[in-house]
DRENTORKOL-3810 file (N, C-alpha, C; in nm, 4 decimals):
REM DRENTORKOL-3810
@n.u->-1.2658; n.v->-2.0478; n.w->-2.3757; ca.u->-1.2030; ca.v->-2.0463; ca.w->-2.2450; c.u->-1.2688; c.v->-2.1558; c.w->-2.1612
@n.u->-1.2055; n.v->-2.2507; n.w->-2.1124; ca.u->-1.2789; ca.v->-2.3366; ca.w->-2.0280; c.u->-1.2680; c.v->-2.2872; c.w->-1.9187
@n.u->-1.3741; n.v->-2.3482; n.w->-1.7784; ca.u->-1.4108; ca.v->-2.2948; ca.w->-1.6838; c.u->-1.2422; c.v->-2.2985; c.w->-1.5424
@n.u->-1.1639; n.v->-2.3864; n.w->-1.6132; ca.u->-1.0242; ca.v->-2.3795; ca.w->-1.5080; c.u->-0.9840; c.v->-2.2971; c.w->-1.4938
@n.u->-0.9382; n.v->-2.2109; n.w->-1.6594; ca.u->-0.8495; ca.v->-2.0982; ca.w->-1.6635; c.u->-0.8863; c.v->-1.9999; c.w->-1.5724
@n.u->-0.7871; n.v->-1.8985; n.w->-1.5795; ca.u->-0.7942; ca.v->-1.7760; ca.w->-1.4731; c.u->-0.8142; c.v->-1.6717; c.w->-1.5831
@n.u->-0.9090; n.v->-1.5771; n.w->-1.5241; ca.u->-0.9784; ca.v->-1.4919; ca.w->-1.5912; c.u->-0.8101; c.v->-1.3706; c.w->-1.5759
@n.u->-0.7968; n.v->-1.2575; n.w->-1.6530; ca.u->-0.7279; ca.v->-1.1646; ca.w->-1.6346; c.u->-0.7109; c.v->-1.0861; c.w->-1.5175
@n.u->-0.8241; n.v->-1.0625; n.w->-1.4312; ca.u->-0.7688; ca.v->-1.0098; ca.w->-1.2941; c.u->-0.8072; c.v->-1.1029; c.w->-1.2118
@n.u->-0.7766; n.v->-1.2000; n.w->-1.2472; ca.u->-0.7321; ca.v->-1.3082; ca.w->-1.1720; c.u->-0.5993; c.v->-1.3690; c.w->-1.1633
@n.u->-0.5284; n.v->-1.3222; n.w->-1.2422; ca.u->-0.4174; ca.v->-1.3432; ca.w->-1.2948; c.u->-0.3263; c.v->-1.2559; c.w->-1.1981
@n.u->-0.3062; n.v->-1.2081; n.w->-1.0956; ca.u->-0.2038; ca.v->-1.0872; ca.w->-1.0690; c.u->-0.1485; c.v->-1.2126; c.w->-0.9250
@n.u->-0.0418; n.v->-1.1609; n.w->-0.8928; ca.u->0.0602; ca.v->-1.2561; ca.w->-0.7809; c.u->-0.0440; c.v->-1.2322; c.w->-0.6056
@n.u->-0.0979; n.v->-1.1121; n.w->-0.6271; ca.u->-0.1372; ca.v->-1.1404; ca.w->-0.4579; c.u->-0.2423; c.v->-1.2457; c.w->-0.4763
@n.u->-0.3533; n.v->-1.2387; n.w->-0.5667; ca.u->-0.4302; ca.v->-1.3206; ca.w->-0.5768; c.u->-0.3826; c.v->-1.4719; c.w->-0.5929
@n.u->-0.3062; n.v->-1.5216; n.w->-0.6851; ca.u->-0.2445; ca.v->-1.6631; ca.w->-0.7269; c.u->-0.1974; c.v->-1.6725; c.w->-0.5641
@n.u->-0.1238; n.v->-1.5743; n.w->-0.4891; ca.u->-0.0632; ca.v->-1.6207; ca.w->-0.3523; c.u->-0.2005; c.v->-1.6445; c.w->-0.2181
@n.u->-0.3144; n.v->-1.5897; n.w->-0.2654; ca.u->-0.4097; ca.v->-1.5925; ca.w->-0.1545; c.u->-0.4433; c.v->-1.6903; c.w->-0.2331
@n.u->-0.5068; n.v->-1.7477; n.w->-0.3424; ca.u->-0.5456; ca.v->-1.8574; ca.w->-0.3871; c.u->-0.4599; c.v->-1.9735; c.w->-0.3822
@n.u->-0.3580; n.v->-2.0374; n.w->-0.3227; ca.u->-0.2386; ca.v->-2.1366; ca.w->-0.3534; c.u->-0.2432; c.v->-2.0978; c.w->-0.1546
@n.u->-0.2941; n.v->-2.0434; n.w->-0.1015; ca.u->-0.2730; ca.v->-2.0466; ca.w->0.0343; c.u->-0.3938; c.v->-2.1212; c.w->0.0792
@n.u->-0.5190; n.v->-2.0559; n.w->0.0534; ca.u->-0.6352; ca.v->-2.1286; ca.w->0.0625; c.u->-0.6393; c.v->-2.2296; c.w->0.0140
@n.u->-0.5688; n.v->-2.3128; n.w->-0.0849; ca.u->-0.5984; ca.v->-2.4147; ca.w->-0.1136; c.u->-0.5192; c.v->-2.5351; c.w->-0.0505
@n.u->-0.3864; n.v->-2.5065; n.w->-0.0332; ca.u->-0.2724; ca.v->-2.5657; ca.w->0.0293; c.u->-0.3033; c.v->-2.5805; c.w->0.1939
@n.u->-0.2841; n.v->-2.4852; n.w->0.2713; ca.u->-0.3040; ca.v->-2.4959; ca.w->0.4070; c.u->-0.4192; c.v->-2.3925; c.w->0.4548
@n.u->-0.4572; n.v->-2.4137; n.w->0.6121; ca.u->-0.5619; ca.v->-2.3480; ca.w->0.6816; c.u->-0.4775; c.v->-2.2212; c.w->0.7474
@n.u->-0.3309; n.v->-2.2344; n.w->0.7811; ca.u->-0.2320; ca.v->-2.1664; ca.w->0.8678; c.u->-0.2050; c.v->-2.0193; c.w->0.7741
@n.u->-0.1923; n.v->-1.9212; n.w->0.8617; ca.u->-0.1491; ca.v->-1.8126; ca.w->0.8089; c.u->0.0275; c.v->-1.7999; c.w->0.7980
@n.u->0.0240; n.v->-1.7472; n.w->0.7235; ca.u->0.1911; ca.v->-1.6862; ca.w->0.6891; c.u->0.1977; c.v->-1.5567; c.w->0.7485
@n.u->0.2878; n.v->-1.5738; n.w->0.8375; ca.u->0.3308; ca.v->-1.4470; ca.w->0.9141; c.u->0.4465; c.v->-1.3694; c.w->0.8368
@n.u->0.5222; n.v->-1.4168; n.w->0.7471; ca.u->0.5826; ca.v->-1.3597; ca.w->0.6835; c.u->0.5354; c.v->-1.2386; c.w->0.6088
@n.u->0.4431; n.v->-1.3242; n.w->0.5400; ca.u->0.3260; ca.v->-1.1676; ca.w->0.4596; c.u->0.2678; c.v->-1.1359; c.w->0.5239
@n.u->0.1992; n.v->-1.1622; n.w->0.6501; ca.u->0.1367; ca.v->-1.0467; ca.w->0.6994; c.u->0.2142; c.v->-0.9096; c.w->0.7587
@n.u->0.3629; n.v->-1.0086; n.w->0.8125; ca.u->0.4585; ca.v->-0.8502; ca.w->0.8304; c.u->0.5100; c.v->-0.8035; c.w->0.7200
@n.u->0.5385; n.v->-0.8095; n.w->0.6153; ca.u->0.5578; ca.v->-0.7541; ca.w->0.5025; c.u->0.4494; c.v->-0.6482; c.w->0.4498
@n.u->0.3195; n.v->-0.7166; n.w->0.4406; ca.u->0.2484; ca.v->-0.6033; ca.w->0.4275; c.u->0.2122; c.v->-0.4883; c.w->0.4978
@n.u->0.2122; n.v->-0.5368; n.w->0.6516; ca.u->0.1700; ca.v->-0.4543; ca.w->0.7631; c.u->0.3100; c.v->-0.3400; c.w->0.7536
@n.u->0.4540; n.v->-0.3426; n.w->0.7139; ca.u->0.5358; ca.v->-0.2445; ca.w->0.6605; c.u->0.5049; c.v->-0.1976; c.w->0.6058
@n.u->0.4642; n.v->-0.2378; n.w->0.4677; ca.u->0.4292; ca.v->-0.1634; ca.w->0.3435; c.u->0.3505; c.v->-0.0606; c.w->0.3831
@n.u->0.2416; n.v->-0.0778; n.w->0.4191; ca.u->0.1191; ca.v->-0.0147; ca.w->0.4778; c.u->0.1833; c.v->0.1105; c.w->0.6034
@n.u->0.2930; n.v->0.0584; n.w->0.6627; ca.u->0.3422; ca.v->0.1643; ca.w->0.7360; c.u->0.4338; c.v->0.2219; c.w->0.6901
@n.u->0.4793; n.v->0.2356; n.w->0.5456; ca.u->0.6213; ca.v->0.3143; ca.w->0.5292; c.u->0.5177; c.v->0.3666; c.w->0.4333
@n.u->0.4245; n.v->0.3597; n.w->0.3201; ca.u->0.3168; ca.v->0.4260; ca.w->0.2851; c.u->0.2581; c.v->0.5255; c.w->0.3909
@n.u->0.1749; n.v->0.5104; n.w->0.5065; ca.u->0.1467; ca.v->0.6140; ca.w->0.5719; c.u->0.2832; c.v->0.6930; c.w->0.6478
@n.u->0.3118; n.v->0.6779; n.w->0.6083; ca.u->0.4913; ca.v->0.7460; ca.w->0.6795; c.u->0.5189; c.v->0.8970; c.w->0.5601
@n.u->0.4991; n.v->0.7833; n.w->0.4467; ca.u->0.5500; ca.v->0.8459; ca.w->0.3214; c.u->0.4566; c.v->1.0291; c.w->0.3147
@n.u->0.3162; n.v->0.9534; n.w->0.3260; ca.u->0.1938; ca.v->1.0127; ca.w->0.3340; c.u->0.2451; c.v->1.1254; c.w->0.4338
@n.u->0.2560; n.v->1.1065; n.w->0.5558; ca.u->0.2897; ca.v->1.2226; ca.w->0.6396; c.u->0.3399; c.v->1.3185; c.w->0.6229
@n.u->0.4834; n.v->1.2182; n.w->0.5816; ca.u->0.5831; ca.v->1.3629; ca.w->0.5503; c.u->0.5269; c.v->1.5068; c.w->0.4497
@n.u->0.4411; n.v->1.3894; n.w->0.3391; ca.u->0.4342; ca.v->1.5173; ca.w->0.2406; c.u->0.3218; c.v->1.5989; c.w->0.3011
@n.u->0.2397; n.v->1.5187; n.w->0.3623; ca.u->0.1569; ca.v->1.6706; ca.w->0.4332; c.u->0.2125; c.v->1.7645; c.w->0.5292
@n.u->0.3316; n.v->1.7160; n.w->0.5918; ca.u->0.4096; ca.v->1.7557; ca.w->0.6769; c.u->0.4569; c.v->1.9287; c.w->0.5724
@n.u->0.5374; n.v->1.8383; n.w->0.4968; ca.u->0.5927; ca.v->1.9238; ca.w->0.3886; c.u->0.5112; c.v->2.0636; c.w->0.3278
@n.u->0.4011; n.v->1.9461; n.w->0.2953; ca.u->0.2524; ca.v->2.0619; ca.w->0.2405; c.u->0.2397; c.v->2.2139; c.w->0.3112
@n.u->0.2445; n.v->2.1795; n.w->0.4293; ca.u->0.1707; ca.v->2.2637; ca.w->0.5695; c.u->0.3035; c.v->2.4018; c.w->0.6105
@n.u->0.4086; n.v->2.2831; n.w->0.6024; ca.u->0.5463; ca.v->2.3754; ca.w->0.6328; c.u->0.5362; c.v->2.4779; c.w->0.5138
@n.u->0.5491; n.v->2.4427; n.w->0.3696; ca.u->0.5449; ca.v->2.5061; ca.w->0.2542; c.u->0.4789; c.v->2.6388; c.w->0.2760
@n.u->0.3440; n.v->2.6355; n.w->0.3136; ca.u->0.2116; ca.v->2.7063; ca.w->0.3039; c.u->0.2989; c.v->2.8053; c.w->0.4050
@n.u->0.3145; n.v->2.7930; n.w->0.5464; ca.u->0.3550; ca.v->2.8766; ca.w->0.6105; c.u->0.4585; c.v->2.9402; c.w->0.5882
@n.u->0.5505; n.v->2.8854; n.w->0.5033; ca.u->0.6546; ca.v->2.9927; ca.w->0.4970; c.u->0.6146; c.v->3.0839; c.w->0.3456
@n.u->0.5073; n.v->3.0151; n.w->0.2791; ca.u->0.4755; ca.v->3.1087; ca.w->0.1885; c.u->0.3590; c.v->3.2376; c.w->0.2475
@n.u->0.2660; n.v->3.2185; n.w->0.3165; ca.u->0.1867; ca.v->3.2992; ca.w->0.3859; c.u->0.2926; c.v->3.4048; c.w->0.4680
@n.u->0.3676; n.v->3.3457; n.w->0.5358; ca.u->0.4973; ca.v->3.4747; ca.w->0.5947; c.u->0.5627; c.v->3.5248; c.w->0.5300
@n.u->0.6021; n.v->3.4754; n.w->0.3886; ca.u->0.6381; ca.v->3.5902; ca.w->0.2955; c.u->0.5716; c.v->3.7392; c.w->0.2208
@n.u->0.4413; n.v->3.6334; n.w->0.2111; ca.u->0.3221; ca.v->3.7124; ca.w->0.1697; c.u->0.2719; c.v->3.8312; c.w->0.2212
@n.u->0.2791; n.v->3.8018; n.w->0.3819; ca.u->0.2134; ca.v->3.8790; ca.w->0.4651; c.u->0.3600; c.v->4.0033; c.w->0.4944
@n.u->0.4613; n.v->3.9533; n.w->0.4888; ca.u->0.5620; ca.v->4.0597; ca.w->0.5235; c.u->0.6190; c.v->4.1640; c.w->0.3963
@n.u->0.5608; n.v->4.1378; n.w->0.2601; ca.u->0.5790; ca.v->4.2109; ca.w->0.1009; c.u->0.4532; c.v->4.3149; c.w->0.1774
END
């Protein structure tokens, strides 16, 4: 392996895209930063609901429980 190549987890697209940014320009891409900053919010969204879900679950199983 010579010292150019890219090692295996070096190899994945966010990295090649943060590496080809740093090397190309100093300027940030606002494009990906709102793309990710979604991601990151429809993930904690996602997250909610199911604890949402979790909590609702529990209570209507505890009120069954408690009324047998």
């Amino acid at each position: 392996m010579t010292p150019r190549q890219p090692r295996v987890s070096e190899n994945t697209i966010d990295n090649i895209s943060v590496i080809r940014t740093k090397t190309t320009s100093k300027r940030v891409n606002i494009n990906t930063l709102i793309s990710r900053y979604k991601k990151e919010k429809a993930k904690e969204k996602a997250d909610t609901y199911i604890f949402v879900g979790l909590a609702c679950t529990l209570v209507v199983i505890s009120g069954i429980l408690v009324s047998l």
